[in-house]
Structures are given as C-alpha cells and as structure tokens.
N, C-alpha and C positions, 0 to 999 in steps of 0.2 A: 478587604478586612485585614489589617494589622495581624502581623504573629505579635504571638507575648512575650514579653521579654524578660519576667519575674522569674522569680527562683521558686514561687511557688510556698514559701515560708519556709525552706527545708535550708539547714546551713549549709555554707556554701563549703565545706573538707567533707561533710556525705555527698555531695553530688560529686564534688571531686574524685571521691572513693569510686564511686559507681564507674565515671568516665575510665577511670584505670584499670577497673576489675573489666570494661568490656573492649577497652584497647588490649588486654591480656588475651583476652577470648580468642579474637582475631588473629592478635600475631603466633598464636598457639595451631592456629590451621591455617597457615604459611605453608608451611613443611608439606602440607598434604597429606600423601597417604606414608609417608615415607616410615615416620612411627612405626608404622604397621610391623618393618623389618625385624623390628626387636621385640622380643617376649620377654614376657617374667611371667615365671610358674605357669605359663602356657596360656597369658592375657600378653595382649600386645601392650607395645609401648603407646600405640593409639587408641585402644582398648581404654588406656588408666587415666590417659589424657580426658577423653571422651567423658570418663565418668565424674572425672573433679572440675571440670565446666558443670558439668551438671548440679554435683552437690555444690558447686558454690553459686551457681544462679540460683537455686534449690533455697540457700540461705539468704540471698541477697533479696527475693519475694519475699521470705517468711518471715524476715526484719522489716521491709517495708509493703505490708499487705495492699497499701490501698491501692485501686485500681482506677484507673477513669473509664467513664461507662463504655466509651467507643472501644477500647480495649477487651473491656471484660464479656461485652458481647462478643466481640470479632474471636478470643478465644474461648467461647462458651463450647465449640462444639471440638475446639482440640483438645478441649481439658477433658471431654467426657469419651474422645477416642482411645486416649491416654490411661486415663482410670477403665476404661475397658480391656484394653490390652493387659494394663496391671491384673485386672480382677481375674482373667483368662486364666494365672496363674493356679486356681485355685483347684480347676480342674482338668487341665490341657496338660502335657508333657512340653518339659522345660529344658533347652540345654543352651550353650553360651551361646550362642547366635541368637534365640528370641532375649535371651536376657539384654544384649547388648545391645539388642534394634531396639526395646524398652528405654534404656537407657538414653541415646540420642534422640528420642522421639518426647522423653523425658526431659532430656537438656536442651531441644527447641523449642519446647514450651516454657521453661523458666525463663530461658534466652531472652521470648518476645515479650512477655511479664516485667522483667529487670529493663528490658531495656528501653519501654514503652515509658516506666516510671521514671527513669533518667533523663531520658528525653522529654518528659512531661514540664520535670524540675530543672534542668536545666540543656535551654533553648542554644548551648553551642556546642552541644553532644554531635547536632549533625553536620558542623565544619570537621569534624575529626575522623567521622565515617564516611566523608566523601574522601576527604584527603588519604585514606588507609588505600587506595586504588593504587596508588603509586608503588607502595611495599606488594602489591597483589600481583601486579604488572612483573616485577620482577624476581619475583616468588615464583609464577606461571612461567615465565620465560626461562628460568632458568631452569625447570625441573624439564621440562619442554625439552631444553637441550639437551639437558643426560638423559635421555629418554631417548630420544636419534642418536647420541654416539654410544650409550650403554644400555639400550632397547629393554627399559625398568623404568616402571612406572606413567609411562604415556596418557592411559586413559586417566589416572588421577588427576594429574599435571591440568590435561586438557580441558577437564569438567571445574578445578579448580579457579582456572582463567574465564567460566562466566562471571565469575564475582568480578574481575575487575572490566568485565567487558559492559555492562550492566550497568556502571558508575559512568564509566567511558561512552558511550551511547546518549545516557542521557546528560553527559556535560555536555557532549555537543549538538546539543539542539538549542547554545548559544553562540553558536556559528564557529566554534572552537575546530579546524580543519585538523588542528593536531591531534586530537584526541581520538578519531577516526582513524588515523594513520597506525597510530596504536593497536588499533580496533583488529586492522587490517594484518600486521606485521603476527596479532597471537591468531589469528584465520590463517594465518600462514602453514604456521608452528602444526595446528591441529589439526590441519588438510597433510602436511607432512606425516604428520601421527596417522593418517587415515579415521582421524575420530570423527564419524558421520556425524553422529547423535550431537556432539558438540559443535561441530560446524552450521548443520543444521539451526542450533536453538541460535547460534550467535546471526545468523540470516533471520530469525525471524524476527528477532531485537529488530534489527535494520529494518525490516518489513515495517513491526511495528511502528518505528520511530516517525515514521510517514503516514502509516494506517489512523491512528490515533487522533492526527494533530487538523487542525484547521476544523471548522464547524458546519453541522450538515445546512446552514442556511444560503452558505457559499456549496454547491454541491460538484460544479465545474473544478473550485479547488481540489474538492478532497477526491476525487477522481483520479484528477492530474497526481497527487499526492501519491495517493493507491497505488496508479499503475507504475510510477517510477520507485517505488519502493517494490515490485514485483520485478520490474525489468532488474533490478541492483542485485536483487537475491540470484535469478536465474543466471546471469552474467557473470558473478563471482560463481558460482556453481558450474558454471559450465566450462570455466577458466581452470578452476582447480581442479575438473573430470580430465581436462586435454594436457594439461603441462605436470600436474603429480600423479605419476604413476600409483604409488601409494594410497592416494585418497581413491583414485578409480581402480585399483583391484578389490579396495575393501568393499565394492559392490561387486563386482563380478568374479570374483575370484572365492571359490570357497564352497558351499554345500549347493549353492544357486536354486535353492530350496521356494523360492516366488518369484513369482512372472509378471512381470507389467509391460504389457504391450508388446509381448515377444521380447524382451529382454530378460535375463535369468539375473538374479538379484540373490545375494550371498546372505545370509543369513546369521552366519556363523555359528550352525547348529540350535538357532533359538527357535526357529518355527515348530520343531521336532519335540523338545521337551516344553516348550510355552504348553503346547496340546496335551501333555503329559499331566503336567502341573493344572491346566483346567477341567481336565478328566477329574482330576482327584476332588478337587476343589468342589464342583458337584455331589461328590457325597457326602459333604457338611457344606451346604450353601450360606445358610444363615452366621454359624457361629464359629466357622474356618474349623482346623486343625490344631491352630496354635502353634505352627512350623512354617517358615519360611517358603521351605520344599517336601514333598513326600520324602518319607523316610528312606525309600529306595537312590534320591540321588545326592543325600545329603555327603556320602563319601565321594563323590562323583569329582575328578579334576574340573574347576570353572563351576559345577553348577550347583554348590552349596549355597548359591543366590539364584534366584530365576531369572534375574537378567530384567527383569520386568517390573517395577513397581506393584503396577495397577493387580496384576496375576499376585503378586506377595503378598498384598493387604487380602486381596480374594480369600486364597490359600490360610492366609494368617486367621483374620479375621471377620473372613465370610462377610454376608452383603452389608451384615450392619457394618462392621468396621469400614470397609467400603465406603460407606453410605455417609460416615462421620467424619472421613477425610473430605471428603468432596463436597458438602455442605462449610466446614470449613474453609475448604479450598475457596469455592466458586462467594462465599462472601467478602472474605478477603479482600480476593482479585476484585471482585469489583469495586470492595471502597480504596486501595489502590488507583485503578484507573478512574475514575472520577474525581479523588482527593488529588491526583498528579494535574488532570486538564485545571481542575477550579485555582488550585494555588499556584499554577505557571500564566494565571488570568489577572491572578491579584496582588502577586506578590512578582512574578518577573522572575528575570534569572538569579535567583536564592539558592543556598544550599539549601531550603526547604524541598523547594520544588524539586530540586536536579535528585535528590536524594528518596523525595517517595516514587519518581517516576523510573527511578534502578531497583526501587523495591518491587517497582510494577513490573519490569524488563527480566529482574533476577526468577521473581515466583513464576513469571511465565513461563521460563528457558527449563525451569523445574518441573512443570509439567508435559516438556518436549521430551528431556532427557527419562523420564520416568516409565517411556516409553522401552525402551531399550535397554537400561541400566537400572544402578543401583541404587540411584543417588539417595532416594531415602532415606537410606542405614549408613551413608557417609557423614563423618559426624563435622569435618572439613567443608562438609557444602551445605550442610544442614544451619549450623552455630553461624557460620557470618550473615545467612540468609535471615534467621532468626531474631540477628540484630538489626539488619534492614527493616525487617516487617514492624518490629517492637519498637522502632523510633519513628517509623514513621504512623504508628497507630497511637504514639504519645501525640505528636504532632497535630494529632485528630482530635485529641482530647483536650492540648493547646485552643485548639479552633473550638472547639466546643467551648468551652470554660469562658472565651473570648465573644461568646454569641450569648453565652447565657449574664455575663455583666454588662453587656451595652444592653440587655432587655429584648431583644431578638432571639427568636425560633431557634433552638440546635436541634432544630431537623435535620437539618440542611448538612448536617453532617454525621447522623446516626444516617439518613438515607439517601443511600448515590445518587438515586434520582433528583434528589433536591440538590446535590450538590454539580449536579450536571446542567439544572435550569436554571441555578443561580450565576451561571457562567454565563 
C-alpha cells in the first residue's frame, strides 16, 4: 500500500507551524535534566519548561481538534488516566510533585494528539524526527561526558541517549554498520556511568531488532535470528561486567540486598523502601493515595520518587490508575509492533518504517527503565517519546484514510492482527 502524500486539505504555513512547534518540543529536551539546576520561586527551570510544552501542545489540539480514529482510540485510555489523575485532585492531598507528574503526563498526551495530527497532514514531519537522532546523539554524549569528569547528571544523560539509540537501532536494519557503531560508543558511555537500567533497555532494542524480524513461516530463520540476538545481548554484558569496573560495582557493590544464584546484587537501597511503598499502597488498593510516596519518605534524600514506575502509579493511583496505563500501554505497543513489521513489508526502507519501529524500540526501552527509575515524571524522555508515538499513530491514520479511498477494509489497521496477516 502507498503512503499518502496529501496535505490532507490543511494549508501548507499550519502544518509548517506544527512541524516548528514540535522541532522546538525536542530540542527543548536536549539539555535533559540539566534545567532542573535552576529554580524560580522554588519551580525548576525544567519544572516551567515542562509546563509550556504542555500548554502549548494543550493549544496546538484545541485549535485543531480532529482526531483520526486509530489515534483517538490508541489514546482513549491515556486520556481517561489523565482525567483521572486530574479528577484525584478533588479529594486526595496535593503538593508540587503530583502537580507536576500531572503536568508531563499531561503534556504526553497533547504531545501524541499534536503530533499524530501533524503527521497525519503532513507526510514529511517523519524525515525530520528521524533526522532529530543526530542532535540526540550529541546531546547524550556530551552530557555523558560531564558526567565522568563532573560526576552531575549521569542517570539523566543516560536514559536520555535511549531516544537516540531507538532511531539508531531501527536505521540499521537497513544494513547501515554506522549507525550501530553509534549505538555501541553511547553503550559505552552508560556502562561507564554504571547505568544498568539503561544499558539493559538499549540490549534489549538489539535483542529485539532480531526477535521481531523474519516470519514464523521460515521458523529455522527466526530462531537463528533469536538466538544471535541473545548471544549479542549476553556478550556485550559480559564484556562490560569484566573490563568496566563501574558498570560491575553497580551490581555488586552496595546494600546487595538480592540473590541470584548465590550472587548478592546491589540494589541501591530500592528493595527496602519498594516493600515500604507497597505496604502502604495496600491500604488504598483501588484509588492510591494521590502521592508519589508515603508521606514518611517524601523528605527522604533520593526517595521523594520510588525509584519504580509501576509502585508510583500503584501508590498514586491505585489498580485503577494502574490498570489505565497498561491498557494504554499494551495497545499501543502492539499496534507499534505490527504497524512497524506491515510497513517495513510494503513500503521498504522509508522514513515511515525506520521511524514507527523506534517508536516501537523507544516505548519498549520505557517499559524496562520504569522498572527501576523514574522515567515517567521525566518530562525529557516522556515529550520526544510522545512525539514518536503521535507520528507514528498519524501515520496509521495515513494508512487508514489510504484503505478507506481505494475501497478496502481499514481493519487492517484498527487491528494488529490484521495487520500482521496482511504481511
């Protein structure tokens, strides 16, 4: 099937508009966490950042409402996580940390909205956010750097270098060797930082990048595929346990609070309060607290976050909120992975393709890191994520629109499954 190549009827200095307002987005979470450094009237400078992405994605929807259905489904269930969190307010205790997790959770959702409709209207929004890899690349590397010689900022730096690693990944699954080299040099950088959680997600991209590819009808392939994307992950993991000190203290060195298989595994004090925070969490299951963390470690050095996603939303928003990420989540991801196999079938190596399969590579690496960290309430990894997801769920609504005028089923793109047989 053809992409479409129309503007969609919308002039061509609005879509203009749009492409600048979400090239600003981007290079606005460049920097990282660095903002963070500076306050006003006791809001960060990333704090203000964070919120004027927001109100002007905020504005950028509310001037152009229409939605295309694959969009408005895919974000039915964030919009009503979102408005839930909102409505929390009404009886839950409030202070600047749920305000401000509101707020990014806020401004990824206008993110994927604006940027789904941009990319709906126009079809070379996704040569610009592949090519934005290159400012990410060295955005990452350099904060990476002052980070080793002025030990400030490292976990930021690190989690911010999935975004370009995610773009990088999936360019070369057009046999692009440089891109990988790339790949390898910010795996460096983060095994030097010791950042597990991020070394991790960018292994399991690579995993992925193998797991995914080839079809179950060749089964011999996708085995071979498998297991050498298993061998690649263990290899570089065991290469960086023996040669960076750094990356192998950050598991053995420290509270060594879990065991696996007779080795003590460092923790870094999260085993300890995780069980703190899920105790608490238990006594409002359903409708959380409305707080990050129990009130007991909100003054706590480090643990004014739980270090944990999945415990935050718990904690926050009890099972429903819970229940309304991951319904979100897991629909998504899967028309991601689906939309990435069908359009690297039909359309070849495009910035379409390379571009929903790092949306596919980015969301996943999000749901590794959310294991450990914070990344949910970073508003740096949330907003470029947000415009992945929202261009490439335009891109869907392209395909749709493109199925429904040749006269043809847009099943096939409201449901993975049909767009996984239609491959």
């Amino acid at each position: 099937m053809a992409m479409v190549k129309t503007t969609g009827g919308y002039p061509a200095p609005r879509a203009d508009i749009g492409k600048a307002l979400i090239a600003l987005v981007l290079l606005v979470c460049l920097p990282a966490a660095l903002p963070h450094m500076v306050s006003v009237g006791g809001v960060s400078l990333l704090g203000l950042f964070s919120a004027a992405v927001a109100a002007t994605m905020l504005i950028g929807v509310a001037t152009n409402p229409a939605l295309g259905p694959v969009t408005a489904r895919a974000a039915f269930w964030l919009l009503l996580f979102w408005l839930y969190d909102l409505l929390g307010f009404a009886w839950q205790p409030m202070n600047l940390a749920v305000a401000q997790d509101n707020i990014v959770w806020g401004g990824f959702l206008f993110t994927i909205l604006f940027s789904a409709h941009v990319a709906r209207v126009s079809p070379d929004l996704v040569e610009m956010v592949a090519a934005f890899k290159w400012p990410a690349v060295a955005a990452s590397g350099l904060l990476m750097g002052a980070a080793v010689l002025f030990d400030v900022g490292g976990n930021a730096a690190t989690l911010l270098a999935l975004w370009p690693c995610a773009q990088l990944v999936a360019d070369s699954r057009s046999g692009r060797a440089a891109d990988l080299i790339v790949v390898l040099l910010l795996l460096l950088g983060m095994a030097w930082l010791g950042a597990r959680i991020a070394v991790g997600a960018v292994l399991m991209m690579l995993f992925l990048l193998q797991a995914v590819e080839g079809r179950w009808s060749n089964p011999f392939r996708k085995l071979s595929r498998i297991l050498a994307g298993v061998a690649v992950v263990i290899g570089l993991f065991i290469a960086a346990s023996l040669y960076i000190s750094r990356f192998r203290s950050a598991f053995l060195v420290g509270d060594q609070a879990f065991e696996i298989g007779g080795i003590a595994i460092n923790t870094s004090g999260r085993l300890y309060w995780w069980n703190v925070i899920y105790d608490y969490a238990l006594e409002h299951p359903w409708l959380g607290w409305g707080l990050d963390v129990p009130t007991v470690m909100e003054h706590l050095d480090r643990w004014s976050h739980p270090h944990n996603d999945y415990l935050r939303l718990f904690h926050h928003l009890g099972l429903i909120g819970l229940s309304l990420w991951l319904l979100f989540y897991f629909r998504v991801w899967r028309l991601l992975l689906s939309t990435a196999r069908y359009l690297w079938r039909v359309a070849g190596n495009r910035a379409e393709s390379r571009v929903v399969y790092a949306a596919f590579l980015y969301f996943s690496a999000l749901a590794v890191t959310m294991v450990t960290d914070n990344t949910i309430v970073y508003s740096f990894i949330m907003f470029p994520l947000g415009v992945y997801l929202g261009v490439s769920l335009g891109l869907m609504d392209r395909l749709w629109a493109a199925s429904v005028a040749a006269g043809e089923s847009p099943s096939a793109i409201a449901d993975p499954g049909a767009i996984r047989s239609a491959g």
